[in-house]
C-alpha positions as CSV (number, residue, x, y, z in Angstrom):
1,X,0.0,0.0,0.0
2,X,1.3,3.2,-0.8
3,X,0.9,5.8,1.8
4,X,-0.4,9.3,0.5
5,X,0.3,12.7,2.2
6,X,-1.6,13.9,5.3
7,X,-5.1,16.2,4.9
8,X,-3.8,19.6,6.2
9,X,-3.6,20.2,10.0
10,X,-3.9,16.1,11.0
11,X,-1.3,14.2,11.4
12,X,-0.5,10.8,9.3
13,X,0.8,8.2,11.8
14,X,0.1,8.2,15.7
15,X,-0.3,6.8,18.8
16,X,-1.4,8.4,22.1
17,X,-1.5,6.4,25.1
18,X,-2.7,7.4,28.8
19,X,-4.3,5.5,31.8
20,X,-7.6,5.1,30.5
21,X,-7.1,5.5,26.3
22,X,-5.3,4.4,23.7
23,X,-5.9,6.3,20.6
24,X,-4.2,4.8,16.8
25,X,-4.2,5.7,13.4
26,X,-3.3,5.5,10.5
27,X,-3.2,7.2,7.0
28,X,-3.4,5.0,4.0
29,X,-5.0,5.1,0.5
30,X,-6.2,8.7,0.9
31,X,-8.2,8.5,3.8
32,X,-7.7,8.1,7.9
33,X,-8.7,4.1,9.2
34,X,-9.8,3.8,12.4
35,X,-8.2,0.8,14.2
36,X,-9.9,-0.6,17.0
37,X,-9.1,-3.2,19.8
38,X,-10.3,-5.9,22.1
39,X,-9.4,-3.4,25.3
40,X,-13.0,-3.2,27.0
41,X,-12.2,0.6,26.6
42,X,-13.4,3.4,24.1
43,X,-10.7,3.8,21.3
44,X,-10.1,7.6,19.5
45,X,-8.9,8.5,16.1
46,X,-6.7,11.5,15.8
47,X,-9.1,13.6,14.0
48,X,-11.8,14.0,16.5
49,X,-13.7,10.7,15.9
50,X,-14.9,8.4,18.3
51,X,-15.1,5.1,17.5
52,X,-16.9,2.3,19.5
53,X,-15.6,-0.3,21.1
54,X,-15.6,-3.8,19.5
55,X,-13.7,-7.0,19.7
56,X,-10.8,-7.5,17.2
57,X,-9.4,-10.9,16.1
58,X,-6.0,-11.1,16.0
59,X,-2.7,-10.0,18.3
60,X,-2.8,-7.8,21.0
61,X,0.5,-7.8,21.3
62,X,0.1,-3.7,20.9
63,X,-2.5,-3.2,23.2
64,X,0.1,-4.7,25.7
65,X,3.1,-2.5,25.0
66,X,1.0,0.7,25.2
67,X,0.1,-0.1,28.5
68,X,3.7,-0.8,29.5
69,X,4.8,2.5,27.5
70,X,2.0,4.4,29.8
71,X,3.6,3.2,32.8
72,X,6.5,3.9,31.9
73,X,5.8,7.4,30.8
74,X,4.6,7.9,34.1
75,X,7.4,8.2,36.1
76,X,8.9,11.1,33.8
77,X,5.0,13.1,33.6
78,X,3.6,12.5,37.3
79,X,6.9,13.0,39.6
80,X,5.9,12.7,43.1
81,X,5.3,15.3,46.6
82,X,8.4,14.1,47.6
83,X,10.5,15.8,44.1
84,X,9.6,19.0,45.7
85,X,9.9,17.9,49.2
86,X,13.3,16.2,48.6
87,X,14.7,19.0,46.3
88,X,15.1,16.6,43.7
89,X,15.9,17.9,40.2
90,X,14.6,15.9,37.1
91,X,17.4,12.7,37.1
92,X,18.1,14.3,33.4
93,X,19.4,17.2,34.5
94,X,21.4,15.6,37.3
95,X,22.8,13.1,34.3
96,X,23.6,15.3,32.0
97,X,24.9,18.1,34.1
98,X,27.5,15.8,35.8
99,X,28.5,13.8,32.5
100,X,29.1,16.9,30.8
101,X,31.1,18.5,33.8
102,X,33.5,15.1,33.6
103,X,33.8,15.5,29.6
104,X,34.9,18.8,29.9
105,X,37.5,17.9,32.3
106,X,38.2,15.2,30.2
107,X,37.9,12.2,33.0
108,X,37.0,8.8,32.9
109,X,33.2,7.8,33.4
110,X,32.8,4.6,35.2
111,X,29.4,2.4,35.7
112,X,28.1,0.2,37.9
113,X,24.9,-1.4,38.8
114,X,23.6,-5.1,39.8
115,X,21.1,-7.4,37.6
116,X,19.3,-6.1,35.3
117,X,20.4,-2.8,36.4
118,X,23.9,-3.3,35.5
119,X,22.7,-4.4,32.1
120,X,21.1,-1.1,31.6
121,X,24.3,1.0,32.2
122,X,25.8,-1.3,30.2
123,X,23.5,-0.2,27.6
124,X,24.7,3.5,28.5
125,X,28.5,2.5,29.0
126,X,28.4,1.7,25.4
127,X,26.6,5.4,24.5
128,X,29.3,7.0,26.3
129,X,31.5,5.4,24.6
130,X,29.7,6.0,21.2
131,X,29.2,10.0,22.3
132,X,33.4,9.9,22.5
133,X,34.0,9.9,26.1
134,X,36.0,7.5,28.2
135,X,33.7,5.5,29.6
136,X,34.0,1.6,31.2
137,X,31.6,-0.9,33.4
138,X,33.2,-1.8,37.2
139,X,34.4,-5.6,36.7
140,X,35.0,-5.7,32.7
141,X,39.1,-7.0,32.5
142,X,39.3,-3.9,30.7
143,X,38.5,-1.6,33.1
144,X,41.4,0.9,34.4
145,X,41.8,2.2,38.4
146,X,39.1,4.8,39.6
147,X,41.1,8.2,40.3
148,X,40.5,11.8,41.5
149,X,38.0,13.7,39.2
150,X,36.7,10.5,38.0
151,X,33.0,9.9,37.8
152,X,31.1,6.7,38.9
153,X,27.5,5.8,38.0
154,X,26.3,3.5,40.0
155,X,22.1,2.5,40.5
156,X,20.5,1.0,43.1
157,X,16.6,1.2,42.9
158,X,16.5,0.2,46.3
159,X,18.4,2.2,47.5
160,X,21.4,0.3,48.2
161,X,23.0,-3.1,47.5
162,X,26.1,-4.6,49.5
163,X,28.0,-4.8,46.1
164,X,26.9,-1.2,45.1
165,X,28.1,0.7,49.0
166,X,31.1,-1.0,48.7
167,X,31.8,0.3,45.0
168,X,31.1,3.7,46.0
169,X,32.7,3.8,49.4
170,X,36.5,2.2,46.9
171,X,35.7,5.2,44.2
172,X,35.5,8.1,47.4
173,X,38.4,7.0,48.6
174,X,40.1,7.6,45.7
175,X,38.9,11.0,44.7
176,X,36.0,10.3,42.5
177,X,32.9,12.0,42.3
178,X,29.5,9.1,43.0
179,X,26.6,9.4,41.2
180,X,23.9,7.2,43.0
181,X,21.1,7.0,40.5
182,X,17.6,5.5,42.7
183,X,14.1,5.2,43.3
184,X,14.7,5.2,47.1
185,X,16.7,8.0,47.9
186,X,15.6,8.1,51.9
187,X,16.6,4.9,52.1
188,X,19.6,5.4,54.3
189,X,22.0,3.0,52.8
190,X,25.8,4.0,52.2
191,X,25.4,4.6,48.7
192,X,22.6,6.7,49.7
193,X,25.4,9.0,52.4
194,X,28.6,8.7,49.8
195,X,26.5,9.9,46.8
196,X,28.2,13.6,45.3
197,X,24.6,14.1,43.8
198,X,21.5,11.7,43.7
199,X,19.6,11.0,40.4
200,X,15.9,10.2,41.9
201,X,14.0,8.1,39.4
202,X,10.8,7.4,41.1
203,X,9.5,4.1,39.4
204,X,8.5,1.2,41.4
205,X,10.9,-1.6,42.1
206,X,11.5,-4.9,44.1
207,X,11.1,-3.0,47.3
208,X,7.7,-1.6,46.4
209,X,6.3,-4.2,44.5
210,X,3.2,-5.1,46.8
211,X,4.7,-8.8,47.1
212,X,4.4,-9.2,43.4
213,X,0.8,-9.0,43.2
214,X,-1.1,-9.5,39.9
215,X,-3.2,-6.8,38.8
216,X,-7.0,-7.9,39.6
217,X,-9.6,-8.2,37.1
218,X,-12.1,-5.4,37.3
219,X,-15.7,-5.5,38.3
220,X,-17.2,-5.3,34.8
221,X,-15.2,-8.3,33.4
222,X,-13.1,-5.7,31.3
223,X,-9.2,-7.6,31.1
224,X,-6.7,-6.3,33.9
225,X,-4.3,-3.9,32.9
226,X,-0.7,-5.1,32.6
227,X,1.4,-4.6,35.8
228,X,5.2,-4.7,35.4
229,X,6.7,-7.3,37.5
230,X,9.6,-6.9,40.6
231,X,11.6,-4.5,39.3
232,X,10.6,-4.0,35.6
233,X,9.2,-0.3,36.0
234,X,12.7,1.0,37.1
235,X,14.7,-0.5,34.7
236,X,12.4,0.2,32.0
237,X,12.4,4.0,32.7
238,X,16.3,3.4,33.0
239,X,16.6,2.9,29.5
240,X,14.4,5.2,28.3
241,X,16.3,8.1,30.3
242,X,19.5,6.6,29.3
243,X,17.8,7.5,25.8
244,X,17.0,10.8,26.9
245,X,20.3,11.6,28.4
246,X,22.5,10.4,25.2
247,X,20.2,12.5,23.2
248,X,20.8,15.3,25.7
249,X,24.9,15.0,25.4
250,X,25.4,14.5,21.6
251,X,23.4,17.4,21.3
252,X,25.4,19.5,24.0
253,X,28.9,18.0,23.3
254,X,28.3,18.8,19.6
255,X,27.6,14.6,18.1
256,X,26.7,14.0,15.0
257,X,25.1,10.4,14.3
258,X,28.2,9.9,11.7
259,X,30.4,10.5,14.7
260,X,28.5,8.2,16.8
261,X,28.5,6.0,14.1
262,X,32.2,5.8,13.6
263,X,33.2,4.7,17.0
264,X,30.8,1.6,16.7
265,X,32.7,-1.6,16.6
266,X,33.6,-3.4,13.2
267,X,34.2,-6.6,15.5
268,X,30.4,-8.5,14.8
């Protein structure tokens, strides 16, 4: 199917997502189709239409990750009392700002984090490394000695692991800055007290979880919504602000995607 240019003032392909809609479209053969799904919830086109509800053969595989997207979204649009209370910035700004400060002074950028969490900076190490800075994950072979002006990452949603206090307690004794990103930043625990500056992500983890319990159907026999398990929420806004925050730098340290590009490896 060949697509064909947008009517004036609507907009081709979208999706809109929030607690209680989901909202598709598409633009295809010179006119707007409504798509509809098996959600037990209204679903809204883009250009003002409402179109009933009806049940759709087929998977609902989407239906699924817009829920999970919502939640996820959620954490960055709905920051809780305690961001104010706390004197938390946004955990972008905290990022960026201290990234930024160590590529200027042209210091090494260390990461650390345990489970899934660890694979998530991962994810970023390789970023940094793509953005041009000089940037390496606590425990690879590779990695050289912490020094002064060095900056470690570490996360803890939490709010502390054994592993990750001890990490931070080796990199403050040797001069470098801690970065303790977290969703439990009252927690108390020595990554908590050693942190330089605190990245406060507030997204549910294994110490919230509510003992892992399912979502429960609702009263009108409508499907339960999808409910992220243990520590899913966190690390899934980890990578999306790890996203944000590469976005943020290439933009700031003056990236281009050929320069990102360059410094892949060839090795695959």
């Amino acid at each position: 199917m060949r697509r064909q240019p947008a009517p004036s003032g609507q907009v081709r392909d979208s999706v809109i997502v929030g607690p209680n809609h989901l909202s598709l479209s598409f633009f295809g053969q010179g006119s707007y189709n409504k798509v509809k799904a098996e959600t037990g919830r209204r679903i809204g086109v883009r250009i003002g239409e409402a179109a009933e509800p009806v049940a759709m053969s087929g998977d609902q595989s989407y239906v699924i990750a817009a829920q999970i997207c919502d939640q996820i979204c959620s954490v960055f649009s709905s920051p809780p009392p305690s961001y104010a209370a706390g004197g938390f910035p946004q955990p972008l700004e905290v990022l960026g700002k201290e990234i930024v400060r160590a590529a200027h002074a042209a210091r090494r950028i260390f990461v650390h984090g345990v489970g899934r969490e660890g694979l998530m900076l991962k994810a970023l190490c390789m970023r940094l490394f793509h953005v041009g800075l000089s940037a390496h994950v606590v425990g690879d072979v590779t990695t050289p000695p912490i020094g002064a002006g060095d900056l470690l990452l570490c996360s803890a949603g939490p709010g502390g692991f054994s592993t990750v206090d001890a990490i931070c307690r080796v990199a403050r004794s040797a001069g470098a800055r801690v970065v303790l990103l977290t969703a439990q930043p009252g927690s108390g625990s020595e990554a908590c007290r050693l942190a330089d500056a605190i990245a406060y992500l507030p997204a549910r983890t294994m110490a919230d979880d509510e003992d892992g319990a399912p979502a429960a159907p609702s009263s009108s026999g409508d499907p339960p919504a999808v409910k992220l398990p243990m520590g899913s929420l966190y690390e899934g806004a980890m990578f999306v602000l790890f996203e944000m925050l590469v976005i943020r730098l290439a933009e700031e340290l003056g990236r281009t995607p050929a320069e990102l590009r360059s410094r892949h490896t060839n090795l695959e």
